[in-house]
C-alpha positions as CSV (number, residue, x, y, z in Angstrom):
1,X,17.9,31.2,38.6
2,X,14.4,29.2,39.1
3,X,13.9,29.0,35.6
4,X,17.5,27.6,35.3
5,X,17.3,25.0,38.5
6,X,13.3,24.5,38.3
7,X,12.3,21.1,38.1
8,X,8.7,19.2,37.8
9,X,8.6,18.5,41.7
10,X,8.4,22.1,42.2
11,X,12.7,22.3,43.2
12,X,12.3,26.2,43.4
13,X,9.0,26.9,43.7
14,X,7.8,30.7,43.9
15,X,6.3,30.3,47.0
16,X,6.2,33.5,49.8
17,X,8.6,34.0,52.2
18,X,13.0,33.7,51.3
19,X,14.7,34.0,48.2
20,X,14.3,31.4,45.8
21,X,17.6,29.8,45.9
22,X,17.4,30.0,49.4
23,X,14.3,27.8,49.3
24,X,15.7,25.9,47.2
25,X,18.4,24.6,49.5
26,X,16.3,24.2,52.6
27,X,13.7,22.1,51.0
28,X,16.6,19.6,50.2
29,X,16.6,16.3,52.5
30,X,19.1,16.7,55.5
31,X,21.6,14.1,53.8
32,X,21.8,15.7,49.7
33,X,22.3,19.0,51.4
34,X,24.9,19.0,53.2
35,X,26.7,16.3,50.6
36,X,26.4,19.1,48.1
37,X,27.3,21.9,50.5
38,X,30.6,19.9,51.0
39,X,31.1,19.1,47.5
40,X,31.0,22.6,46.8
41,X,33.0,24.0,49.6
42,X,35.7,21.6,48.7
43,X,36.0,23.1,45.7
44,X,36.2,26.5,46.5
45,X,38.6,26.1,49.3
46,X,40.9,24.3,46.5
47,X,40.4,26.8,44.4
48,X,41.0,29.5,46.8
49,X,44.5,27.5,47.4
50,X,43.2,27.1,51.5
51,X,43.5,23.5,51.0
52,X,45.4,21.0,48.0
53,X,43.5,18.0,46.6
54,X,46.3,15.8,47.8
55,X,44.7,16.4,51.1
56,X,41.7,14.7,50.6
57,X,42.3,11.8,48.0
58,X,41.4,7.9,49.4
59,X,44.3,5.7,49.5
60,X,45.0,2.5,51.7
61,X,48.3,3.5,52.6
62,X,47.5,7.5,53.7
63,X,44.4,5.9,55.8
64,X,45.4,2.9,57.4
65,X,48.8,3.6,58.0
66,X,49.4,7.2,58.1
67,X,45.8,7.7,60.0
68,X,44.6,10.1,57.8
69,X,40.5,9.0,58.4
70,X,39.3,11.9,57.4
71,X,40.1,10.9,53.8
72,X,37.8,8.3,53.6
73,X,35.2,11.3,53.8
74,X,36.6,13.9,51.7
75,X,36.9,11.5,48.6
76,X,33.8,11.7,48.1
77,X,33.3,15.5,48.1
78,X,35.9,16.8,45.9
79,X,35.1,16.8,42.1
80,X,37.5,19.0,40.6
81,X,38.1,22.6,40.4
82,X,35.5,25.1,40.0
83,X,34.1,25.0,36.4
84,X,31.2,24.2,34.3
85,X,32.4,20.1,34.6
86,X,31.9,20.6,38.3
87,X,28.4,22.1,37.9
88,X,27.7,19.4,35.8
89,X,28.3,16.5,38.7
90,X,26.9,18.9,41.4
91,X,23.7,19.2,39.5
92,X,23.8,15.7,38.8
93,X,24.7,14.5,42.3
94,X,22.1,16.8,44.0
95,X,19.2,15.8,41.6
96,X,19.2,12.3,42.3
97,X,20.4,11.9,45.6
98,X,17.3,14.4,46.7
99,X,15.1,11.9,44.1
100,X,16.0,9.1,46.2
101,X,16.2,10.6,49.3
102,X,12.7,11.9,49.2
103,X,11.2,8.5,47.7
104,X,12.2,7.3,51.2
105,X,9.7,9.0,52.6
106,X,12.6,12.1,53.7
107,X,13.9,9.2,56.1
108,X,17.1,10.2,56.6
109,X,18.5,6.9,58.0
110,X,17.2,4.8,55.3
111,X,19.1,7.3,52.7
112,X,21.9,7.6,55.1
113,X,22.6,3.5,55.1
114,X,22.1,3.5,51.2
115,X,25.0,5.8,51.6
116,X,27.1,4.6,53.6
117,X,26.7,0.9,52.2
118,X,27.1,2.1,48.7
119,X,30.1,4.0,49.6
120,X,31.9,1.3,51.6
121,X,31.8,-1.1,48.3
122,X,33.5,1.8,46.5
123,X,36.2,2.3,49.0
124,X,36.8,-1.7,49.0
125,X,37.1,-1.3,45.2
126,X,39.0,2.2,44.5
127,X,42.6,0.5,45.2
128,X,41.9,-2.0,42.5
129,X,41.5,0.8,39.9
130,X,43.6,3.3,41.3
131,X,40.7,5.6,42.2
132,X,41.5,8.5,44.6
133,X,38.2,10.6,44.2
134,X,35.1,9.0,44.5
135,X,32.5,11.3,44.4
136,X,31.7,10.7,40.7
137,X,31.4,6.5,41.3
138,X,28.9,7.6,43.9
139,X,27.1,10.0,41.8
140,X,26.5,7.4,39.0
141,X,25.6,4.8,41.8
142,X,22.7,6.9,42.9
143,X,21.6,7.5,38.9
144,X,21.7,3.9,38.3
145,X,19.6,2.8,41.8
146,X,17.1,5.7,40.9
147,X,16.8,4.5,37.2
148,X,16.3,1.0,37.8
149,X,13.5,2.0,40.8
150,X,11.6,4.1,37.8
151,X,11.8,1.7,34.7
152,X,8.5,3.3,32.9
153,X,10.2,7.4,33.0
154,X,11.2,8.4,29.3
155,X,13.7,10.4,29.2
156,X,15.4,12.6,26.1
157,X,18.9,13.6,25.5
158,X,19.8,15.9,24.0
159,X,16.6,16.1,22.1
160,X,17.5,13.5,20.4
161,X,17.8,10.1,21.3
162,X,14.9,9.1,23.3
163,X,14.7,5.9,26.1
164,X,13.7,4.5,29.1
165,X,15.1,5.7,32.9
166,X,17.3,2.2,32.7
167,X,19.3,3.1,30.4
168,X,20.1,6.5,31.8
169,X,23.3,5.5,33.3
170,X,24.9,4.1,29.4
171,X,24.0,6.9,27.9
172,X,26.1,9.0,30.3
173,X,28.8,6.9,29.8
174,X,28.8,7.1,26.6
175,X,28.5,10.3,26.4
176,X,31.8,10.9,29.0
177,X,33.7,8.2,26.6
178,X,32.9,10.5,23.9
179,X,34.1,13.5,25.5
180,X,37.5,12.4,27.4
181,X,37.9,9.7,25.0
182,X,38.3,7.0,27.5
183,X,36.3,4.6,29.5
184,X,35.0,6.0,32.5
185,X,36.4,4.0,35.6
186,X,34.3,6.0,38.2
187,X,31.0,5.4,36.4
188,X,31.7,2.2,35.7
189,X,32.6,1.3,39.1
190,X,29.5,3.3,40.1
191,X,27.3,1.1,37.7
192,X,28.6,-2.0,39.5
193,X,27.7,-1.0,43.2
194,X,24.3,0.6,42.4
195,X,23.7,-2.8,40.9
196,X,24.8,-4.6,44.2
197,X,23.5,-2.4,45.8
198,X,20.3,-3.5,44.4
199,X,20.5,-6.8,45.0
200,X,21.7,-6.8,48.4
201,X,20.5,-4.5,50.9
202,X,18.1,-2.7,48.5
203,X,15.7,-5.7,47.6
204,X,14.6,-6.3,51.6
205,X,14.1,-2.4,51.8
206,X,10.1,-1.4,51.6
207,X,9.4,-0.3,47.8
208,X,9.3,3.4,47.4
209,X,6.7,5.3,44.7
210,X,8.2,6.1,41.3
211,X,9.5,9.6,41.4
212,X,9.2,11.6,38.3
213,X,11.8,13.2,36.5
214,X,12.1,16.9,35.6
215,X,13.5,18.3,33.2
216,X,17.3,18.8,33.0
217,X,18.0,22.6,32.4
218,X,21.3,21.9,30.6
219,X,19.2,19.9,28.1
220,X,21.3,17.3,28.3
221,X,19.1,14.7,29.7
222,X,15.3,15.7,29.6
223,X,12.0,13.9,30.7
224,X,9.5,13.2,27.5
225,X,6.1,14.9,27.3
């Protein structure tokens, strides 16, 4: 397992004292911790048929006039069922949310506004494109802010095709147009608000250091030596 979720900023370090994976989740800033601990028991409590996915979808009507609130939260931690697709946006979601997170100097109310401004554009937006889960958008929104704050990283993918951090979030949508065989909505959407998010409240934020990347243990996406 360390060799399978290590990364270059030492994620699961060897160091004394706990199990590894256990480290691993404590070192984690406050706010990408307990966003993927949701995002994960969402999941299994679908899975374990506890709760139904139609009980935490975002929609104007079940909000705001059946005062269901607590879906404007849970659309953001469901992303599907449990299988490899799912550890593929929890290691996404967890990898740069704790990249940006940490560039904040562990602030937790400077990531926590990023959050919530970031996710309040994506709720305004979902009805337009008939979004009900909204995890994804917000996934991509963090890749794109983190790729845009790190415009010198080289990254790989697949071990082939080798570019700059900014591009980071078109290749991954590529690649998902390749695979589903239709444009994703949620990325795009997420590509939109990380770029507003940018110019808005982002620009009168204090700069934070470049963070490097690690490498990707799927291979999929994978820093350049």
């Amino acid at each position: 397992m360390a060799n399978v979720l290590q990364g270059g900023d030492g994620m699961m370090g060897g160091g004394a004292g706990g199990f590894p994976l256990e480290q691993w989740f404590y070192e984690m800033p406050v706010c990408t911790r307990w966003w993927m601990t949701a995002a994960l028991s969402a999941s299994v409590l679908v899975q374990c048929h506890i709760i139904s996915p139609f009980q935490l979808f975002y929609s104007v009507r079940t909000v705001f006039f059946k005062s269901q609130y607590w879906r404007l939260l849970t659309t953001f931690f469901y992303f599907g069922p449990l299988s490899l697709d799912l550890l593929y946006h929890i290691f996404f979601l967890q990898r740069y949310a704790r990249l940006l997170e940490e560039s904040s100097g562990r602030s937790t109310a400077h990531f926590a506004w990023l959050l919530t401004f970031a996710s309040t554009l994506l709720l305004c937006i979902a009805p337009i494109f008939s979004m009900a889960f909204l995890g994804s958008a917000l996934s991509s929104t963090l890749i794109y802010i983190w790729s845009r704050k790190n415009p010198d990283t080289m990254l790989s993918f697949l071990g082939l095709l080798v570019f700059k951090a900014p591009y980071l979030p078109w290749v991954l949508l590529a690649f998902s147009l390749i695979m589903h065989g239709t444009v994703p909505k949620d990325e795009m959407c997420g590509i939109v608000v990380g770029h507003s998010t940018m110019v808005l409240p982002e620009r009168h934020l204090p700069a934070a250091p470049p963070q490097p990347q690690p490498s990707i243990p799927t291979r999929l996406v994978d820093s350049s030596v």
